[in-house]
MDAnalysis code that builds the backbone (N, CA, C; Angstrom):
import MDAnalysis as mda
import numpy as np

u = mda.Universe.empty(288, n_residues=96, atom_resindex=np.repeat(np.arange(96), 3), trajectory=True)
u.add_TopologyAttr("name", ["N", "CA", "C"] * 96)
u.add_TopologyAttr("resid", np.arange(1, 97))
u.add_TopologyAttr("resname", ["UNK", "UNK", "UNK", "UNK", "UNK", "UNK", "UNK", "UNK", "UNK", "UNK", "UNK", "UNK", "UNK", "UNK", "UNK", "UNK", "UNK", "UNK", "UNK", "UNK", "UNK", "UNK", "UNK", "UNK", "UNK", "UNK", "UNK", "UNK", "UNK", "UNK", "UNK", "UNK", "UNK", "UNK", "UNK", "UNK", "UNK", "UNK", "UNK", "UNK", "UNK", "UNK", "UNK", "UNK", "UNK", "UNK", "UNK", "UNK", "UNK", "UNK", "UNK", "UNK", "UNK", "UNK", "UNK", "UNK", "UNK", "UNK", "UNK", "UNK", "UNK", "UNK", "UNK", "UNK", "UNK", "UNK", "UNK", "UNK", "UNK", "UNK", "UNK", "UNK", "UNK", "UNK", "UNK", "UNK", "UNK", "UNK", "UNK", "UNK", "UNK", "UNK", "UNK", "UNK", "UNK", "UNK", "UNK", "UNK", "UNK", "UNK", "UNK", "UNK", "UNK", "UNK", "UNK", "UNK"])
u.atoms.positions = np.array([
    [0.842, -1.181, 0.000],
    [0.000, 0.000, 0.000],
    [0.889, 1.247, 0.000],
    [0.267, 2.178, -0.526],
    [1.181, 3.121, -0.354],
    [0.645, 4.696, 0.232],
    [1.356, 5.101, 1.010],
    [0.772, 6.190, 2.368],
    [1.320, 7.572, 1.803],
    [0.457, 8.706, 1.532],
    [1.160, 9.885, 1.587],
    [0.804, 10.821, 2.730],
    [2.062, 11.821, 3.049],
    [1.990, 12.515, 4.400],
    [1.329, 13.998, 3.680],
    [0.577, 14.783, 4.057],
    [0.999, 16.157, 3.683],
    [0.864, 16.514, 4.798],
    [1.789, 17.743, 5.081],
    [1.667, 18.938, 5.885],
    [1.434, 20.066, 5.640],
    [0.612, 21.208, 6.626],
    [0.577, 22.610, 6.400],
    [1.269, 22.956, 7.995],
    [2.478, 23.933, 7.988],
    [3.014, 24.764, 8.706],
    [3.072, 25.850, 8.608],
    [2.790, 26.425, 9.580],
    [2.504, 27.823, 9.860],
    [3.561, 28.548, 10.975],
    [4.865, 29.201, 10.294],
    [5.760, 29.708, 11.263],
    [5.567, 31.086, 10.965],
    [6.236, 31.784, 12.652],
    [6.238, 33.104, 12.295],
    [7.841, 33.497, 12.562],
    [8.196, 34.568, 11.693],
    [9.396, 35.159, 12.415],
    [9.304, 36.426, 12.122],
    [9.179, 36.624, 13.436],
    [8.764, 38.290, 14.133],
    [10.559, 38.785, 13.578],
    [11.331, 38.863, 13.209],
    [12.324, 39.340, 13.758],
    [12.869, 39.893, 11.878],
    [11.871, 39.398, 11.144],
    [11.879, 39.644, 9.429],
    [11.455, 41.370, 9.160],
    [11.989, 42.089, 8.261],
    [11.852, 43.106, 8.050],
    [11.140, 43.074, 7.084],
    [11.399, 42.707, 5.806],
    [11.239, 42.681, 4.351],
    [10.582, 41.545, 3.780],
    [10.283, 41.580, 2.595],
    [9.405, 40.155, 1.945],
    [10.882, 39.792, 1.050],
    [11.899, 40.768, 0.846],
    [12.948, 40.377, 0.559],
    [13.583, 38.987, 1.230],
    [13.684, 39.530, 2.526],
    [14.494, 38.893, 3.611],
    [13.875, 37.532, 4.448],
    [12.070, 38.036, 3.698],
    [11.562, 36.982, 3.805],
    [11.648, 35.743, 2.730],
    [11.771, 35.810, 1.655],
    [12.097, 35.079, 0.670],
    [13.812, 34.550, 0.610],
    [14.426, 35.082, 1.355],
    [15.944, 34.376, 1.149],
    [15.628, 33.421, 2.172],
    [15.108, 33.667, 3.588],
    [14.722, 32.524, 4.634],
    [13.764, 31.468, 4.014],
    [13.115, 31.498, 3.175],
    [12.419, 30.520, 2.997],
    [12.722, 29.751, 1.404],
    [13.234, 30.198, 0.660],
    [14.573, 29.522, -0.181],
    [15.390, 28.578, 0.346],
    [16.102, 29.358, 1.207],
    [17.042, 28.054, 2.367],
    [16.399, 27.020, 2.871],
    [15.385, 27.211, 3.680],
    [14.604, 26.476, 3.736],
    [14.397, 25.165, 2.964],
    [13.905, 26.254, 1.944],
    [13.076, 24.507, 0.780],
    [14.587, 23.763, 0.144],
    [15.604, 25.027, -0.014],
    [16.703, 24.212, -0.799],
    [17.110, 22.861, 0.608],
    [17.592, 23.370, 1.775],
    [18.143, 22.185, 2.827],
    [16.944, 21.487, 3.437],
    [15.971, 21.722, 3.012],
    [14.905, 20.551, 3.308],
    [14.654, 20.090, 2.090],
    [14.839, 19.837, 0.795],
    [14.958, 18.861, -0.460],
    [15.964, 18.218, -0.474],
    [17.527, 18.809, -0.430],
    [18.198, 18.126, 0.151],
    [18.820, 17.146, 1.159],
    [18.226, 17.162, 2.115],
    [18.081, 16.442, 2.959],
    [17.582, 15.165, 3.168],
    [15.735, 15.714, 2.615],
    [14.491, 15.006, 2.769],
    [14.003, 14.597, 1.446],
    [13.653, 12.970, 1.503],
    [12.964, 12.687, -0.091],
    [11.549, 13.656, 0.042],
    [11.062, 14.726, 0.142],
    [9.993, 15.719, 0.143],
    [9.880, 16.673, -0.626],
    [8.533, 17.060, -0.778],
    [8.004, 17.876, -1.692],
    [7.859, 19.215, -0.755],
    [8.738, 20.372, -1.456],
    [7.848, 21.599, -0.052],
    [7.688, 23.107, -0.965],
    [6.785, 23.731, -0.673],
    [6.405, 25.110, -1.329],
    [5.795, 25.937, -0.355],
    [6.194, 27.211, -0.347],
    [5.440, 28.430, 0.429],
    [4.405, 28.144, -0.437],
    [2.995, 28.163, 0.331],
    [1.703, 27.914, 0.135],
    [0.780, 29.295, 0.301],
    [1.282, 29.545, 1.741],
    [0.290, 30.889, 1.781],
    [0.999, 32.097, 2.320],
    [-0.110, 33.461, 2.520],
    [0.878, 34.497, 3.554],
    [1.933, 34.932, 2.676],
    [2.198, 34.585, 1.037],
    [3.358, 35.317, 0.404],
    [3.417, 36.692, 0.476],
    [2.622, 37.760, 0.576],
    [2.586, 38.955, 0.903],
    [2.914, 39.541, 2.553],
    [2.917, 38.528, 3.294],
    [2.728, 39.169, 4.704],
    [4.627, 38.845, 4.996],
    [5.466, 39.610, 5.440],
    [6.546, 39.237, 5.972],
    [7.093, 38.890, 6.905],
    [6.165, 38.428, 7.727],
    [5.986, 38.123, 9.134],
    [5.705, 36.680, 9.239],
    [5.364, 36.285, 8.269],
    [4.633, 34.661, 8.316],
    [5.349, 33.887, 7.261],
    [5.709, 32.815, 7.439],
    [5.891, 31.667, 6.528],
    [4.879, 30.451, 6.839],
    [4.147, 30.173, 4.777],
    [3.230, 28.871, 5.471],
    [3.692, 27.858, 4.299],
    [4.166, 26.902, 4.918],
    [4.761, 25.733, 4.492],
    [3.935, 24.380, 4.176],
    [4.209, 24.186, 2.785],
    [3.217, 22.726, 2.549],
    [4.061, 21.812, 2.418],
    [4.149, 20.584, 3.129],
    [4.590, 19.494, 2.934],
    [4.534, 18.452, 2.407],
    [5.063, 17.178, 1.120],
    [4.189, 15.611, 1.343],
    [5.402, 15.131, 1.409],
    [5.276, 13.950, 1.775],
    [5.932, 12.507, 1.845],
    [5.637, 11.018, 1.415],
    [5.717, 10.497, 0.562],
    [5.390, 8.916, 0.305],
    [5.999, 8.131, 0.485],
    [5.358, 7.230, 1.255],
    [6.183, 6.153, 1.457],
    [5.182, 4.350, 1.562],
    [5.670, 3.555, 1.636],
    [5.345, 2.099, 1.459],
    [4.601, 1.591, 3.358],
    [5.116, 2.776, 3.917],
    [4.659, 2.764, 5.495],
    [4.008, 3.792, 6.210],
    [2.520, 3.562, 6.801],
    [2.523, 4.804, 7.385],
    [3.221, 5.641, 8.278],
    [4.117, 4.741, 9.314],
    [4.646, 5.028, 10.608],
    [5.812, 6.427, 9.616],
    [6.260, 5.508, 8.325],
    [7.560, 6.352, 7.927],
    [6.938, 8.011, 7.703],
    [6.210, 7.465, 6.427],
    [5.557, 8.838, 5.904],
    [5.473, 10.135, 7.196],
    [4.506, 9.514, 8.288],
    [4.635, 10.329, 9.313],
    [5.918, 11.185, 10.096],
    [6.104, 9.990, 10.344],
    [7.984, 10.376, 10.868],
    [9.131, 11.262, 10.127],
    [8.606, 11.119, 8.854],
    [9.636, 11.608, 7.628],
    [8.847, 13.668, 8.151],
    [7.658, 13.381, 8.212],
    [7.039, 14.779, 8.420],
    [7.771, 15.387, 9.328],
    [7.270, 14.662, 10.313],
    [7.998, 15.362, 11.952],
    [9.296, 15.414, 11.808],
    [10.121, 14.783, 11.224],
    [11.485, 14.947, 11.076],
    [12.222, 16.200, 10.399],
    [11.413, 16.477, 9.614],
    [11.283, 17.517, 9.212],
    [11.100, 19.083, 9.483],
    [10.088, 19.067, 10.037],
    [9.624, 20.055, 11.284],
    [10.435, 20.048, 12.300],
    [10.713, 19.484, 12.694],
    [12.211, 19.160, 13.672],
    [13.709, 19.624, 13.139],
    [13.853, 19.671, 11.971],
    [14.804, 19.925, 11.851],
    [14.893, 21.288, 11.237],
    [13.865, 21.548, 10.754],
    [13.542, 23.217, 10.337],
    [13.398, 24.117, 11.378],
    [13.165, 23.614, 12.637],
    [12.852, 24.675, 13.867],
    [14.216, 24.290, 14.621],
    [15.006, 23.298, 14.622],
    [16.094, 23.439, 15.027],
    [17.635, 23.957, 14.211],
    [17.312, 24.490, 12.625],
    [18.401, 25.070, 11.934],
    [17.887, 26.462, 11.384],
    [16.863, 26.724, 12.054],
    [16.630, 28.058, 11.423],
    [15.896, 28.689, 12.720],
    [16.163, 30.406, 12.683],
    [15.549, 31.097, 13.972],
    [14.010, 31.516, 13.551],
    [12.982, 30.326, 13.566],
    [11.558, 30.667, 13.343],
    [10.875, 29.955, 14.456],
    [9.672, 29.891, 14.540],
    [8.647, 29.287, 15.893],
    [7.630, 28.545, 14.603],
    [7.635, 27.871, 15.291],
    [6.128, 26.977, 14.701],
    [5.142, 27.368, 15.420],
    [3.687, 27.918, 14.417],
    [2.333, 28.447, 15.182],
    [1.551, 27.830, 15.175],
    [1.451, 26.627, 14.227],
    [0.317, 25.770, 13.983],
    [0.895, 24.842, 12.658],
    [0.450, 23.399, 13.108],
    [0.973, 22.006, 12.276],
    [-0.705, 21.237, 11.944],
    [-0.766, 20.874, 10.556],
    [-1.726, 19.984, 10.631],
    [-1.636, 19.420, 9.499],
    [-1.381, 17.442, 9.818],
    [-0.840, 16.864, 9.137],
    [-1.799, 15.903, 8.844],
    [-1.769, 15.033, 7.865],
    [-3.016, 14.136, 7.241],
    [-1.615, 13.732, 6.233],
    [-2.696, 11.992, 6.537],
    [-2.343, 10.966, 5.789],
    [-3.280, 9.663, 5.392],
    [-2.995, 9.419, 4.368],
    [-4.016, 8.549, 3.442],
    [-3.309, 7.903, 2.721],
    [-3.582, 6.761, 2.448],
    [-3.439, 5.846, 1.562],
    [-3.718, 5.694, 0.003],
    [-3.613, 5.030, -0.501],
    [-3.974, 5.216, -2.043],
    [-4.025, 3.565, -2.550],
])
C-alpha cells in the first residue's frame, strides 16, 4: 500500500523586516529541506505578509509510521536550523 503525508506549517518570524528577507529565509529552507528530505515543499500561503511563513509538505512512502515520521522529522529539523517558531501544524495521511 502506499501512504502519503501532507503537511501545512505555519511559522512566524517576528524578527523579518522585508518580503525580501523573507524570501531568502524561505529559499534556504526549501533548498536544505529537499536536500536532505525525499519531500516535496512550497510556500503555500501568507506570500505577501513578511511576518509569516506557510509551508506545505508531502511525503510517500510504502509505510505509514515512515511517511509520518519523515514529516515530523522535518519540522524538527527546520525549527532546530533556522531562527523561526512553529504556530500551527496539521498533518493528514491517506493511503492510495
Amino acid at each position: 500500500m502506499i501512504y502519503v503525508a501532507a503537511a501545512r506549517m505555519n511559522f512566524r518570524v517576528s524578527y523579518v523586516h522585508s518580503l525580501k528577507e523573507k524570501r531568502s529565509i524561505v529559499n534556504s529552507i526549501k533548498a536544505k529541506v529537499k536536500n536532505r528530505f525525499n519531500v516535496s515543499v512550497i510556500e503555500a500561503e501568507e506570500l505577501d505578509n513578511h511576518k509569516s511563513i506557510v509551508l506545505g509538505l508531502s511525503a510517500v512512502s510504502s509505510s505509514k509510521d515512515i511517511a509520518a515520521e519523515t514529516i515530523k522529522k522535518v519540522a524538527d529539523f527546520i525549527l532546530s536550523n533556522f531562527d523561526i517558531e512553529l504556530i500551527q501544524e496539521e498533518t493528514y495521511i491517506d493511503n492510495m
